[in-house]
N, C-alpha and C positions, 0 to 999 in steps of 0.2 A: 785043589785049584791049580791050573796051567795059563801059564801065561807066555802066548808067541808076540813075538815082535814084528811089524809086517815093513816092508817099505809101499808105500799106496799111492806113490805120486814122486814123479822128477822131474826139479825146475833146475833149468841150468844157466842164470843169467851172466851177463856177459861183464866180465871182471877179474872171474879167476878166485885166486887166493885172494885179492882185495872184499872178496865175498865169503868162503867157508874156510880161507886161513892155510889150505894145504894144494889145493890144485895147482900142474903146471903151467896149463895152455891159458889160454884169452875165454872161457866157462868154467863159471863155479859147478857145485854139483852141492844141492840141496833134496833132502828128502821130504816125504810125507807120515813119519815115523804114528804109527796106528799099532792097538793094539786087540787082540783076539784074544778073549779069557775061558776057558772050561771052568764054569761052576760045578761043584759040588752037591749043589743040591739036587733035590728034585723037581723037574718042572722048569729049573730055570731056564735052559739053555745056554748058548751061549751067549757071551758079552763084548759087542765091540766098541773100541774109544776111539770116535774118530771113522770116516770113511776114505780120506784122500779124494782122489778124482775117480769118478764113476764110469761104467760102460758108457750110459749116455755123455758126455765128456768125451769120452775116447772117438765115438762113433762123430761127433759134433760137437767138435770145438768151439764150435762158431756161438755155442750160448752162452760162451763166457766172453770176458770183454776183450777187445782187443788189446786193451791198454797194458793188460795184464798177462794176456798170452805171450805179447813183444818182450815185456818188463822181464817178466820170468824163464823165457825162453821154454816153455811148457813141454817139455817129448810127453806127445801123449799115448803111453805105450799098455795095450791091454793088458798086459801079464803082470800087470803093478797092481792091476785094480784089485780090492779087497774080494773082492766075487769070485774073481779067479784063484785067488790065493788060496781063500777057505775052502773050495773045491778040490784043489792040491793037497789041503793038509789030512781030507778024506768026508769035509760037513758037507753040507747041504745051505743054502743062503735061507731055505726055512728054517734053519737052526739057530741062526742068529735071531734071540727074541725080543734082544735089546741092543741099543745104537744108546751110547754116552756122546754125548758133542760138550768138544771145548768151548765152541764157537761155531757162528755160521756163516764164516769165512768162506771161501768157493773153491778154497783148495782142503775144507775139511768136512765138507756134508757132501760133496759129489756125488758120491755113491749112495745117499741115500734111498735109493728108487731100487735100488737094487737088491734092496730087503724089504719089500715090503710088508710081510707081518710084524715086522719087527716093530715094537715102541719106544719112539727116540725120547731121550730125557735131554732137557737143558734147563739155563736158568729161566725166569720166565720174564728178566728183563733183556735180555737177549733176543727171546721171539718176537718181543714189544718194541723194541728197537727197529729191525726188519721191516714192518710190518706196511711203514709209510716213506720208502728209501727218497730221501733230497740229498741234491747236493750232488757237486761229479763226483766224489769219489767213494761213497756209499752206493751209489746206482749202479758202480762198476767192481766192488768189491764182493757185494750181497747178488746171488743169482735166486730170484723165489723159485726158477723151473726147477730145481734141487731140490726145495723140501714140500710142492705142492701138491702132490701125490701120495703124501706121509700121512696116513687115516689115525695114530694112536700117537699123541704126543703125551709127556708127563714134562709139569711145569714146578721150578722150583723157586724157593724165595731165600733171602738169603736171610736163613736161621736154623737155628742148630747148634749142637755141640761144637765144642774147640779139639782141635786137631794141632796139635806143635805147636799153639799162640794162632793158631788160623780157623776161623771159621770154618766149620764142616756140614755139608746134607749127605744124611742116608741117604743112601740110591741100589732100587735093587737088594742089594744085598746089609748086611750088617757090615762087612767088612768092605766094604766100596764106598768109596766116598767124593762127593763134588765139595771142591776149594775155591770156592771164591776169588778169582784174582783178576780184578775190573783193570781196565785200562786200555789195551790191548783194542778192545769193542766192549759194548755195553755190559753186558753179563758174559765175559769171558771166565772159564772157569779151572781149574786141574781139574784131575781124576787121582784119588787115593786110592790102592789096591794092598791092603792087609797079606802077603804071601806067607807060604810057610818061613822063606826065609827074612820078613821082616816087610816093612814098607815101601812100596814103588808107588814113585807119583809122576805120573804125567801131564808135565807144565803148561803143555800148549803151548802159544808164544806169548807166555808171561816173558820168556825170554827167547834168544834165537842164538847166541854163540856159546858155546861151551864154557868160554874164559867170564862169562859173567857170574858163572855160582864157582862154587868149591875153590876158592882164592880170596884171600883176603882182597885183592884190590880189582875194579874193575876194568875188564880188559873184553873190548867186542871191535870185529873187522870194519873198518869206513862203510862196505859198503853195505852191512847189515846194520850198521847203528845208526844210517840213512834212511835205511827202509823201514827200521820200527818206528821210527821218527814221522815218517809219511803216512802208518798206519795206524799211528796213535787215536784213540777216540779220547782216551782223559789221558795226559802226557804224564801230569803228577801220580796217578794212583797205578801208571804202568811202572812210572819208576821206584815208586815206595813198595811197591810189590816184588818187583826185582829184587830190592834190596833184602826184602824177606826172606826171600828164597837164598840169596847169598848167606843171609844169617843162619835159615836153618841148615843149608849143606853144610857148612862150617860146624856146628854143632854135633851133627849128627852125619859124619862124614862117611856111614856105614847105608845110609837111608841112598837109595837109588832113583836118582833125581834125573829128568831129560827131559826135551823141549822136541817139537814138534820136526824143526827143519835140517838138526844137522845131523850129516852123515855120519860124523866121525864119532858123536852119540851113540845113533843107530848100529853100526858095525860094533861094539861091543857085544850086541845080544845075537846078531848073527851069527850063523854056527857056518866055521870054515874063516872068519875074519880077523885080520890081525889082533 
């Protein structure tokens, strides 16, 4: 098993270091941290966590919401998208035969159109959630043109074995796993990935700054502990979730723990980054 780290999306809202903690100017730089997995087996293909923002996205912006184009400051740059990436690394986007979602945020299914054999798995109160958007900020968060052209869905519930004191679903593979970690939106979930060298999980925005896991105390930038604040769907089970995740990095301080938006995350798996 191989596992690349992609960047699939740059938002650069306006802040600065009040936003991802290290930028000079008057823009943060947040990413879209997605990942591309080679199974091993046969048949499987590959496995991706996450799309970022899509061709259709880059081509028309306009189907996302304004609120959130302004909010995040969106560059919407075709060479970010996961379609293009996987084409660089030598696949084919028929190769992709599975799509993991964290969520179905509009900065994390974008690209779903862009694999269309592919079959996307989530949880199946995540789809249920969606399905009837009230409210301004579900109408503007949720885009259904993203996943209304997705023929092969697989739905999960939340049961299964325990993973580190957390809830786990097989997915896919024996060694892949969805975690449960509601708050965030309704069936938000990780993605558990077994490697040879051990466990990588992919948080999604269970959290969004770095300084929230692997430290005893909690520590996240104003203006991202603003914005989880404003995207909360259950405030309590994002923060006891948090808390989990601070508990398990701390434990197992060897386990390779990240979250969806920061850069300085992401640039660890990059090859050529400090």
């Amino acid at each position: 098993m191989r596992i690349h780290h992609l960047d699939c999306g740059c938002m650069c809202p306006f802040g600065g270091a009040l936003y991802d903690g290290f930028s000079k100017g008057l823009t943060a730089h947040l990413c879209c941290h997605c990942l591309l997995i080679e199974t091993d087996g046969d048949g499987d293909g590959l496995v991706l966590v996450d799309t970022g923002f899509g061709e259709q996205d880059v081509q028309n912006p306009q189907r996302l919401s304004r609120m959130f184009r302004l909010l995040n400051n969106i560059q919407f740059d075709p060479a970010l998208t996961a379609v293009v990436q996987i084409r660089r690394l030598g696949f084919q986007p028929a190769d992709v035969r599975h799509i993991l979602l964290t969520h179905l945020d509009f900065d994390h299914a974008g690209g779903l159109a862009d694999f269309p054999n592919a079959t996307v798995h989530v949880l199946q109160d995540e789809h249920a959630a969606v399905q009837q958007l009230r409210g301004f900020l579900p109408r503007r968060r949720f885009v259904p043109a993203q996943w209304r052209d997705v023929r092969r869905w697989q739905f999960y519930r939340e049961e299964g074995d325990e993973w580190f004191g957390f809830q786990s679903i097989r997915c896919v593979l024996d060694n892949i796993l969805l975690i449960p970690l509601r708050g965030h939106t309704a069936g938000h979930s990780g993605v558990a990935i077994q490697s040879e060298n051990g466990w990588v999980l992919h948080a999604g925005d269970a959290y969004f700054y770095r300084g929230e896991i692997g430290q005893p105390s909690y520590h996240c930038t104003p203006g991202l502990r603003l914005y989880q604040r404003l995207m909360d769907t259950d405030h309590d089970k994002r923060v006891l979730n948090q808390r989990r995740l601070r508990a398990l990095s701390l434990a197992h301080p060897q386990m390779d723990i990240f979250c969806s938006h920061d850069a300085r995350e992401l640039s660890r798996y990059l090859p050529g980054q400090p």
